[in-house]
C-alpha positions as CSV (number, residue, x, y, z in Angstrom):
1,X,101.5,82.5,91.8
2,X,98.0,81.5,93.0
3,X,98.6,81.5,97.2
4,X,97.1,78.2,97.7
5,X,99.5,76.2,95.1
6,X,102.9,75.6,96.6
7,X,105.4,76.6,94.0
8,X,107.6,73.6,94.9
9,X,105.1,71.1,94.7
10,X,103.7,72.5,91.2
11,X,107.3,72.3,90.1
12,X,107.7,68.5,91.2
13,X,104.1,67.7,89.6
14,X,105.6,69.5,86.3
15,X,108.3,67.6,86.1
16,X,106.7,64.5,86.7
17,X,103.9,65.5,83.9
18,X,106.5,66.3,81.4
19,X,108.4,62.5,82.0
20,X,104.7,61.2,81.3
21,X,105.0,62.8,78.2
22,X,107.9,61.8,77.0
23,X,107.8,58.4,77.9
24,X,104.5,58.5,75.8
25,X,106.3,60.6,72.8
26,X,103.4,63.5,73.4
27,X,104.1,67.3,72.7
28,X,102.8,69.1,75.8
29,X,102.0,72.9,75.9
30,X,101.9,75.2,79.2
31,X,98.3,75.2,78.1
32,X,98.0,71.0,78.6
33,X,99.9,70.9,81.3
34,X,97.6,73.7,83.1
35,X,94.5,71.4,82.3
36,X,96.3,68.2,83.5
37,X,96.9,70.0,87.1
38,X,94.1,71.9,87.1
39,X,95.9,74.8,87.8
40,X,96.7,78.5,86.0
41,X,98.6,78.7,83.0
42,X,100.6,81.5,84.4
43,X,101.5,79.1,87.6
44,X,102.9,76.4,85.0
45,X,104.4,79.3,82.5
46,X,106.2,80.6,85.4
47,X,107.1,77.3,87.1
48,X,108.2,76.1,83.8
49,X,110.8,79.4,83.9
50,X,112.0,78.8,86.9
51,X,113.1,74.7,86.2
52,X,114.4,76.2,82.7
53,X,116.3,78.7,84.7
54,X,118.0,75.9,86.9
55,X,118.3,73.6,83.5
56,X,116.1,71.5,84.4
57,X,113.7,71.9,81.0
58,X,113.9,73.4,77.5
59,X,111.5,75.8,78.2
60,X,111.2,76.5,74.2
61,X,110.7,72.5,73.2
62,X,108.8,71.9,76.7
63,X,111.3,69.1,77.5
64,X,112.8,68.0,80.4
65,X,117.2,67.9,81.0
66,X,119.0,65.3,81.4
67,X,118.9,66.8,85.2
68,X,115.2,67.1,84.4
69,X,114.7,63.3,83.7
70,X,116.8,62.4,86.6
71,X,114.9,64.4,88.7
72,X,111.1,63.5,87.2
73,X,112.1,59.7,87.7
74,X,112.6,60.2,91.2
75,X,109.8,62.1,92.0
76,X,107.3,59.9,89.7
77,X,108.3,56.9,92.0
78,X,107.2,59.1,95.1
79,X,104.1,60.5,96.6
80,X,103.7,63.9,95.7
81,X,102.4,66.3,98.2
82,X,99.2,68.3,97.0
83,X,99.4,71.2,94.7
84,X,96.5,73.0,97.1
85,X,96.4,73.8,100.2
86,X,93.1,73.2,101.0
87,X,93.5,69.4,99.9
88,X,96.3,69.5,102.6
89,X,94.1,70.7,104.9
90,X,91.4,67.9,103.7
91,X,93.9,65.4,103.8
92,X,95.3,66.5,107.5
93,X,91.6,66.5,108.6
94,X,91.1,62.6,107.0
């Protein structure tokens, strides 16, 4: 994992992508969803690993749980913190 991207945000910003998706019937790929955060693939591949280990996604389909869907709701009605920590820094200097 890339040290300035916060595994635990990337995870909430995953889930939140995937809803997105779903709610708009797209198929989404490690690859798109690496463009959408502008972050690595390997960061989403192996965020993506971990929320399919906890059961929150289908790694194989790329879709979310029903835990998953519960969970991306909540978070897609909240603030999400930055997925780099130099934009926390920017933000904390704004």
């Amino acid at each position: 994992m890339n040290p300035s991207t916060d595994t635990k945000s990337l995870a909430a910003h995953v889930l939140v992508a995937l809803v997105r998706a779903q709610r708009a019937r797209r198929v989404v790929t490690v690859h798109d969803l690496a463009l959408e955060l502008d972050v690595r693939k390997t960061d989403v591949r192996d965020v993506v690993s971990l929320l399919h280990h906890e059961g929150h996604v289908d790694a194989l389909r790329m879709k979310l749980t029903l835990s998953g869907l519960t969970l991306a709701t909540a978070l897609a009605r909240s603030s999400l913190r930055p997925l780099r920590s130099s934009e926390l820094a920017d933000s904390a200097a704004a």
